[in-house]
C-alpha positions in Angstrom: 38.6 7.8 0.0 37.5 4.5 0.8 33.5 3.8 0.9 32.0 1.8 3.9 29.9 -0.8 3.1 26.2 -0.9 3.1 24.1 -2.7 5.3 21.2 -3.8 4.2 18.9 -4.8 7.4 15.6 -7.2 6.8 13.8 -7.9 10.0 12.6 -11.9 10.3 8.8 -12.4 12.4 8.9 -14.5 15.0 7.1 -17.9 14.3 4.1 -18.1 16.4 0.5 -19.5 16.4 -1.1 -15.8 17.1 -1.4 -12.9 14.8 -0.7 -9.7 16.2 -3.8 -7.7 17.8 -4.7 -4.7 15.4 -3.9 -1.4 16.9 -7.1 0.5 18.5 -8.8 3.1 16.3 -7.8 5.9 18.9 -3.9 5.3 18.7 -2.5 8.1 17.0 -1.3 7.4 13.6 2.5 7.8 12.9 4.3 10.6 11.1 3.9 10.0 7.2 6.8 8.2 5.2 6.4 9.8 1.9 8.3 13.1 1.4 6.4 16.1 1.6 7.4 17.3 -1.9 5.9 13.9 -3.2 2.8 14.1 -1.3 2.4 17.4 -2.6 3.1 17.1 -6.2 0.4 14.2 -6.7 -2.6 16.6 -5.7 -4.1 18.7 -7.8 -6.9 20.9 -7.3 -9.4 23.2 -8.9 -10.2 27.1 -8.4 -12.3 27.6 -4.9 -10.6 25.1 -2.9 -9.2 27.7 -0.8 -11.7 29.1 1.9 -14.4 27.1 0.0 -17.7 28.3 0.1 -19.0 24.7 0.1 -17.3 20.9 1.0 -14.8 21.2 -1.8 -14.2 16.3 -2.7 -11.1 14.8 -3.2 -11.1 12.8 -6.1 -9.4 9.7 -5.6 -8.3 6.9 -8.2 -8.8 3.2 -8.7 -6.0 0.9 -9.5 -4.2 1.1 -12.3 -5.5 4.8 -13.0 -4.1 8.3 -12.6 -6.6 10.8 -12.0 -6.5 11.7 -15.2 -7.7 8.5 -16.6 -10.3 8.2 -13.8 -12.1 11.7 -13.8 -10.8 14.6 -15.8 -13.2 13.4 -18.8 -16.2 13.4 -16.3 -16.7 14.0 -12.4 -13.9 17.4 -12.9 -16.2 18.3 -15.8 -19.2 18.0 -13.7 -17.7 19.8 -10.5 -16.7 22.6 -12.0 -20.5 23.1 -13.8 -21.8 23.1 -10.4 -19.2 24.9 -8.8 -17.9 22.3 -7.0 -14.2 22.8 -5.9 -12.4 19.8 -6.0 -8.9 18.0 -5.6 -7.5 14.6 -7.7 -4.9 12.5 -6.1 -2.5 10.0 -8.5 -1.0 7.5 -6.7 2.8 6.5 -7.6 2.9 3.9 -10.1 -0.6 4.5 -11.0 -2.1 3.0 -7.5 -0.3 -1.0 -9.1 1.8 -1.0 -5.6 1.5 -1.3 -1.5 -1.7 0.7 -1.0 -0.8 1.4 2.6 2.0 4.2 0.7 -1.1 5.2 -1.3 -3.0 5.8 2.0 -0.8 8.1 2.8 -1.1 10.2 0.1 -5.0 10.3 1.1 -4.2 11.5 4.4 -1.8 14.1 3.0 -4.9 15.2 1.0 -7.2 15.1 3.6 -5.3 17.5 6.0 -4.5 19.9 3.1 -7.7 20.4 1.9 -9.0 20.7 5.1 -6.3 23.4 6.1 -6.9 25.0 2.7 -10.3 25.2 2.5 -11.2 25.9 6.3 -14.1 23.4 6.3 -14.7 19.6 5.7 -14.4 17.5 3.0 -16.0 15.0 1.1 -14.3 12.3 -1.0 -15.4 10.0 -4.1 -13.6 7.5 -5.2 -13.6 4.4 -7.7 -12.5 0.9 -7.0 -9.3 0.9 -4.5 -10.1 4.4 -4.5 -13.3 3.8 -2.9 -11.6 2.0 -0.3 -8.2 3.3 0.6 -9.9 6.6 2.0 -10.9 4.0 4.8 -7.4 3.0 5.4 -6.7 6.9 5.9 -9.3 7.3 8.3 -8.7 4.0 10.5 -5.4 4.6 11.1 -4.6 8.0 11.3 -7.8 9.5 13.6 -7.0 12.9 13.2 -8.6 12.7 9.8 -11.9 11.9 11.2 -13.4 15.4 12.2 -12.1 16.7 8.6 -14.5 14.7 6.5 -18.3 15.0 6.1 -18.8 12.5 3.2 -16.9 9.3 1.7 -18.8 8.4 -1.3 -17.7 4.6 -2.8 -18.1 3.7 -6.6 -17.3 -0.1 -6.4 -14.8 0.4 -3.5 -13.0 -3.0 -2.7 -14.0 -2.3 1.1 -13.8 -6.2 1.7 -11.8 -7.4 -1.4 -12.5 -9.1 -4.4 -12.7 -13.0 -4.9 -11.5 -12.1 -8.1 -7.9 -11.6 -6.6 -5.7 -13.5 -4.5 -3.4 -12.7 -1.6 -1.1 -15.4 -2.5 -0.3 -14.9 -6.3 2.6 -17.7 -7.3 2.9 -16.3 -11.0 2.8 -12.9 -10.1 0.9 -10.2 -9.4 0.8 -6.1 -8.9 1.4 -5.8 -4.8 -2.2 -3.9 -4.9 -4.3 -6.5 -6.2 -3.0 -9.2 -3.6 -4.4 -6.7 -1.0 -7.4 -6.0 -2.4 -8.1 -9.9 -2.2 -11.3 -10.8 0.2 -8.4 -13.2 2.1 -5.7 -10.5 2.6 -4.4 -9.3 5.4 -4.7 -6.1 3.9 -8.2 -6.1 4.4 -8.8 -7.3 7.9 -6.9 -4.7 8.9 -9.0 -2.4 7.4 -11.9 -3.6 8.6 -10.6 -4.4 11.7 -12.8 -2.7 15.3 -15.2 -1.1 13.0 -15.7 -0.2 9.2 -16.8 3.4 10.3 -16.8 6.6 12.3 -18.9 8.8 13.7 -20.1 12.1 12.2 -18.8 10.8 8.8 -21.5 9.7 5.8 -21.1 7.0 4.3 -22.3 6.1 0.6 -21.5 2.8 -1.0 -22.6 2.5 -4.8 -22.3 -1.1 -6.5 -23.4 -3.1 -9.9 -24.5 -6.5 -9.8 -22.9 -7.0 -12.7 -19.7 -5.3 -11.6 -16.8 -8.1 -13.8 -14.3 -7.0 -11.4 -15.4 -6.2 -7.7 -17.2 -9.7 -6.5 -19.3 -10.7 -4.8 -21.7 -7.6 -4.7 -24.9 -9.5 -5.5 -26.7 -7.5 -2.7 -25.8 -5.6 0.6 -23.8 -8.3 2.2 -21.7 -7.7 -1.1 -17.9 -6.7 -0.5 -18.5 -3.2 -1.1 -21.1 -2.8 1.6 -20.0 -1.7 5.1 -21.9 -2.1 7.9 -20.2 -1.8 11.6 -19.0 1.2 13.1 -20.7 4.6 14.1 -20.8 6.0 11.0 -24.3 6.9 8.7 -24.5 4.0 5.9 -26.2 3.8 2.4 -25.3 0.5 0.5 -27.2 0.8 -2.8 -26.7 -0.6 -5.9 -27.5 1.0 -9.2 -30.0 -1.6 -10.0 -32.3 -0.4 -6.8 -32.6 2.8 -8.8 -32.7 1.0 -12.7 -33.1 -2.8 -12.7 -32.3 -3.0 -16.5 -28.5 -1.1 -15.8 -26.2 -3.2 -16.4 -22.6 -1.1 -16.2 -20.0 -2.7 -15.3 -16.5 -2.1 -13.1 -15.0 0.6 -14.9 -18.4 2.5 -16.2 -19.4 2.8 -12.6 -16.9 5.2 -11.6 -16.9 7.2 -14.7 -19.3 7.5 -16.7 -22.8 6.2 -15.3 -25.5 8.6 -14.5 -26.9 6.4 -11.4 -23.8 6.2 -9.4 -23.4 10.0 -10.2 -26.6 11.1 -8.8 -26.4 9.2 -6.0 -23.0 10.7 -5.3 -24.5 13.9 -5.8 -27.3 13.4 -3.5 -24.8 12.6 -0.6 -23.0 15.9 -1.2 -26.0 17.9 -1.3 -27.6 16.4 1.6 -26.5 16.2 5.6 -26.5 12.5 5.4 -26.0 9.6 3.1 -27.6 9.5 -0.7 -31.3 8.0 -0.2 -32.5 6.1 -2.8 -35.9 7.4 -2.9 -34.8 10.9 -3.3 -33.3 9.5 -7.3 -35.8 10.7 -9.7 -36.9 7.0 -12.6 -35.8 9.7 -15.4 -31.9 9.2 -14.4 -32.7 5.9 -15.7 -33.3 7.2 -19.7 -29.9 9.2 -19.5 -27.2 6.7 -19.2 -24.1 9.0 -19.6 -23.6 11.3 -16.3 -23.1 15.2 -16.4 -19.5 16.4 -17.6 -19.5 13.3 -20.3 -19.0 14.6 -23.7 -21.2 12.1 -25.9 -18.9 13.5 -29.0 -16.0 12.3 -27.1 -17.1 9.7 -24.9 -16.1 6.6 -26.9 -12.8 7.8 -27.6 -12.3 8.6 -23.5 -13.3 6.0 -22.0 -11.0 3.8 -24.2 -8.0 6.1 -23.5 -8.7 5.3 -19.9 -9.4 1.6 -20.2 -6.7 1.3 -22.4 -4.1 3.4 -19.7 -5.7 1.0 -16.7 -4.4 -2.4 -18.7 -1.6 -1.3 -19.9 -0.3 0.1 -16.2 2.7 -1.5 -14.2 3.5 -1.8 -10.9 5.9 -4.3 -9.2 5.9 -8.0 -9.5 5.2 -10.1 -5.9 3.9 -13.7 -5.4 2.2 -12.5 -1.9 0.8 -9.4 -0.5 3.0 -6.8 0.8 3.6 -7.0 4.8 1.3 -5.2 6.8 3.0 -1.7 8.5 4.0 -0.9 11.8 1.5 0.9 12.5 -1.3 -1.3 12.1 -0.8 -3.6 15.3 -0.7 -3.0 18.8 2.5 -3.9 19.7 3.9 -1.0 17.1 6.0 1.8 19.2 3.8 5.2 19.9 3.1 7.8 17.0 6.3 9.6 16.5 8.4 7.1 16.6 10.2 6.1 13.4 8.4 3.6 11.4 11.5 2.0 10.0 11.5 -0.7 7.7 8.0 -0.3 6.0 6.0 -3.6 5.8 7.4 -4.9 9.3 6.9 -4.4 12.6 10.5 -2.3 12.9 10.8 -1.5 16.2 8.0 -3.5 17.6 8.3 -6.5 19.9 9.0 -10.3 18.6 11.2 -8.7 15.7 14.7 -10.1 14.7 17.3 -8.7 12.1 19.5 -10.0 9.6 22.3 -7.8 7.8 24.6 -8.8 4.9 27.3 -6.5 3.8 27.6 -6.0 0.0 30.9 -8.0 -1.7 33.9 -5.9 -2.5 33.5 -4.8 -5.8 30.0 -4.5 -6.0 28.5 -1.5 -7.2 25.5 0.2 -8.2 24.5 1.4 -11.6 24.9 5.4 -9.7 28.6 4.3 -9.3 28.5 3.5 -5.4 30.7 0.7 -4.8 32.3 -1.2 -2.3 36.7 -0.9 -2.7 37.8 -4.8 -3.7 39.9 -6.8 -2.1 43.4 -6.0 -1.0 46.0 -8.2 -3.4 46.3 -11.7 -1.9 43.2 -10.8 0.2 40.5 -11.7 -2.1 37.3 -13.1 -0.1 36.9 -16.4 -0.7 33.2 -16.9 0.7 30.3 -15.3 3.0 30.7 -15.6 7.0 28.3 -16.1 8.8 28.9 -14.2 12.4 27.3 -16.0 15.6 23.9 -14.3 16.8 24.2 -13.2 20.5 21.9 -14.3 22.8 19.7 -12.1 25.8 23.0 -12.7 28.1 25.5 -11.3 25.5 26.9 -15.1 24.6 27.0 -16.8 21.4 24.1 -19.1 20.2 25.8 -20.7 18.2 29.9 -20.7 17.9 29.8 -23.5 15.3 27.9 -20.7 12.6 31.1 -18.7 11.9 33.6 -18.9 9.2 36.8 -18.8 9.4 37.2 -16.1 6.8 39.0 -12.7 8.3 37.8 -10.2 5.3 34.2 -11.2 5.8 34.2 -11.0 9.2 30.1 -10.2 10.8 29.5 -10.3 7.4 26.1 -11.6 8.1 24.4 -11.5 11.4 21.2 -13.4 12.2 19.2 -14.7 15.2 18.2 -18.2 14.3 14.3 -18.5 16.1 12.8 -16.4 13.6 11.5 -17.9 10.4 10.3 -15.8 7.6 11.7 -12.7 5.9 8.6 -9.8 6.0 10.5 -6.4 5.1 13.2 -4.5 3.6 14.7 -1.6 4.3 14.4 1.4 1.7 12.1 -1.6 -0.6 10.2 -4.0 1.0 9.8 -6.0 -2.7 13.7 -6.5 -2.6 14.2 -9.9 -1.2 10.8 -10.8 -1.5 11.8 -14.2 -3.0 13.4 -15.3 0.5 10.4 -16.2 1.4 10.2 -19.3 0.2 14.3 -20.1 -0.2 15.1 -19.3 3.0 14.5 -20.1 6.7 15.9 -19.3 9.2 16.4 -22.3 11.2 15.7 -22.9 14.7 18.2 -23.0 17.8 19.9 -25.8 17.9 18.9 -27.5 14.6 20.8 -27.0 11.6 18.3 -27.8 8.9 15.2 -25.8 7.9 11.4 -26.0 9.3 10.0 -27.6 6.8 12.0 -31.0 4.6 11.7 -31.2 0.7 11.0 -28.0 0.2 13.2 -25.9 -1.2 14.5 -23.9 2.0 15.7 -27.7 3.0 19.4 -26.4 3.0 22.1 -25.9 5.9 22.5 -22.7 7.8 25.8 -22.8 6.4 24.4 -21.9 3.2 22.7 -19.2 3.7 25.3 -16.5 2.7 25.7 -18.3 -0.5 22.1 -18.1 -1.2 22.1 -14.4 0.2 24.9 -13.8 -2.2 22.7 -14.9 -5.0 19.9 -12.3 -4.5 22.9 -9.2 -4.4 22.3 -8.6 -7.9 18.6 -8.0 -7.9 19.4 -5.8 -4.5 21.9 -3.4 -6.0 19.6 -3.2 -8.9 16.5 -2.3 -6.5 18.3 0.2 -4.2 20.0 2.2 -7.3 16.1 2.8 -8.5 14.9 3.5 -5.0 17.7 5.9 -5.1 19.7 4.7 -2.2 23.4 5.5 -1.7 25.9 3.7 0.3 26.3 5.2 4.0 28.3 4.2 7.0 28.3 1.0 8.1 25.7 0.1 10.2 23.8 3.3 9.9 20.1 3.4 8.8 19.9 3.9 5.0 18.2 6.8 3.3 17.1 7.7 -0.1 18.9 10.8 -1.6 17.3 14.2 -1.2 15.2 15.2 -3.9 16.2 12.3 -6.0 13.8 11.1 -8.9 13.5 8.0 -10.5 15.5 7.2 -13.8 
């Protein structure tokens, strides 16, 4: 039986001279992409969760670790001496890719632990963890009233300096965002950094190698706007002569510890002056086994560098969701990383050449004998009234007919369908050029090509595409229909 092709559809932004306007921190957040089985997998949880006597914390990771590497050698320890129930969230590829999928993960966790243990929470977390618990509660409200506490160990709440958004050599798609000039984090801290009836405590070292700047309380770390109740603190206010650095802050030192444990015992935020001078002599926190401790923390450090995640040269596109223009909760996200579905979006599809296939053994049937294609088409865009844009963009080539579709005022290629990394490289090598002009926006550069050879440099990227939607576990579908990964599918 012979296969229909697969679209793959990639939506192109509309140039213009004004970003988006953030969505408003009452719009309810839309339905969570992540399957449910996934979601659920990547929390684990202690005895006492359920119908918890007291706020049982979700545990949440930095970059690069699992939960694991981040806390099983030292805050689990700890919780369960004090009888502290507790859950640990591990992000997919260790937290190294789009944080905005990690956030859901956090939201997932908040609502179950909530349900489970028929009271609030509180969470602590390290690093991105620290932060992405934000990016849960600004965007999906309904997490609000579920949380009592969010306790910070050198959360990247306003980026780091020591990251870039733009990264031309290469870089994991969650460091990009956690750069102070992302748009990653103006989103975040877009309308207000807090919420009401929700503690805040923000721990930070001045002489934190990783998380900069954070000399003081205007530090990225610190929050400040917003209705929530603040502490900014940094382990120095308690012991000048500390000097722990990134990692050691969220594992291991006794400051950042008792100050998280003074938030969780108290109705508000840790206070300072309630941390007795003697946490200063005891430099290792509760639950860290001195025996053990050199040989833990360099499992962990060792598991944080060696990590992997996906390779981008920018940021990952900001979701749906985030502006205001994105349709209401409920709606289907679509292509994550784009505004799919929202206004000022336009689409371009390629069909995949006969013959190709996927390493899963979906394949496109070849060519008919004598019928072999003998280069891409480029079909007209249609304009508002139903009439071609552009009749001089097609090619005369009957097997490749609407082979590629595009509407011509858009410039830059945001998101994917099914991957949002996939054609990430277009970018740079490709404009879309503007109606009525035939060369691209910008001359010398290397996107300074004719429209009419686009499919051949669409053509080029194939390879990588088939290669990315056979891992994402994508199979071929009906022409022109959405596509899906497979049920229950896992990763080679």
């Amino acid at each position: 039986m012979r296969r229909a092709p697969l679209i793959v559809v990639v939506l192109l932004a509309l140039a213009g001279p004004a970003r988006a306007a953030y969505g408003p921190v009452d719009h309810p957040g839309p339905p969570l992409d992540v399957p449910a089985a996934k979601l659920a997998a990547a929390l684990q949880c202690s005895p006492g969760v359920d119908h918890a006597a007291r706020a049982p914390v979700l545990l949440v990771p930095g970059t690069g670790a699992t939960a694991d590497d981040n806390f099983s050698w030292n805050y689990e320890p700890a919780f369960n001496a004090r009888g502290i129930p507790w859950c640990a969230v591990t992000f997919p590829s260790s937290g190294n890719n789009d944080i905005q999928v990690n956030g859901e993960y956090v939201v997932y966790a908040i609502r179950t632990m909530f349900a489970r243990a028929g009271r609030r929470i509180a969470i602590a977390g390290h690093s991105q963890g620290g932060m992405v618990p934000r990016w849960a509660l600004r965007w999906w409200p309904d997490t609000r009233p579920m949380v009592d506490d969010v306790v910070g160990f050198a959360g990247t709440n306003h980026g780091t300096t020591m990251a870039h958004a733009d990264c031309p050599r290469g870089c994991i798609p969650a460091n990009a965002q956690q750069a102070s000039d992302s748009k990653f984090i103006a989103a975040l801290n877009s309308a207000k950094e807090t919420f009401s009836g929700i503690s805040y405590t923000e721990v930070y070292s001045h002489t934190d190698e990783e998380v900069q700047p954070n000399a003081d309380n205007t530090g990225t770390s610190s929050l400040h706007t917003g209705d929530g109740r603040i502490t900014n603190v940094a382990i120095q206010d308690i012991c000048p002569a500390d000097t722990t650095e990134h990692l050691g802050i969220g594992t291991y030192d006794n400051v950042a510890y008792s100050l998280a444990m003074d938030a969780l015992t108290h109705d508000r935020p840790a206070d300072p002056a309630r941390i007795p001078g003697s946490v200063c002599t005891q430099p290792l926190m509760p639950g860290v086994n001195p025996v053990t401790f050199p040989a833990d923390g360099l499992h962990a450090l060792i598991d944080v560098e060696t990590s992997s995640g996906d390779t981008v040269t920018h940021e990952p596109p900001l979701a749906c969701y985030v502006t205001a223009s994105c349709p209401a909760a409920g709606a289907p996200l679509g292509a994550r990383g784009g505004p799919a579905g929202c206004a000022n979006a336009r689409r371009l599809a390629f069909r995949l050449p006969r013959g190709a296939c996927t390493r899963s053994g979906s394949c496109r049937p070849p060519a008919p004998a004598g019928g072999a294609r003998r280069s891409a088409a480029i079909a007209p865009a249609r304009g508002p009234s139903g009439g071609q844009r552009d009749s001089g963009l097609r090619r005369r080539d009957a097997e490749a007919e609407a082979l590629f579709q595009v509407q011509r005022d858009g410039v830059g290629i945001v998101s994917v369908v099914a991957d949002r990394q996939v054609l990430t490289r277009f970018e740079q090598e490709v404009a879309a050029p503007q109606a009525q002009h035939h060369r691209a926006l910008h001359a010398r550069r290397p996107d300074d090509r004719a429209v009419e050879d686009l499919a051949e440099v669409v053509e080029d990227e194939i390879a990588a595409v088939l290669g990315r939607l056979d891992h994402a576990g994508i199979p071929l579908g009906a022409e022109r229909q959405p596509v899906r990964t497979i049920p229950g599918w896992r990763p080679p």
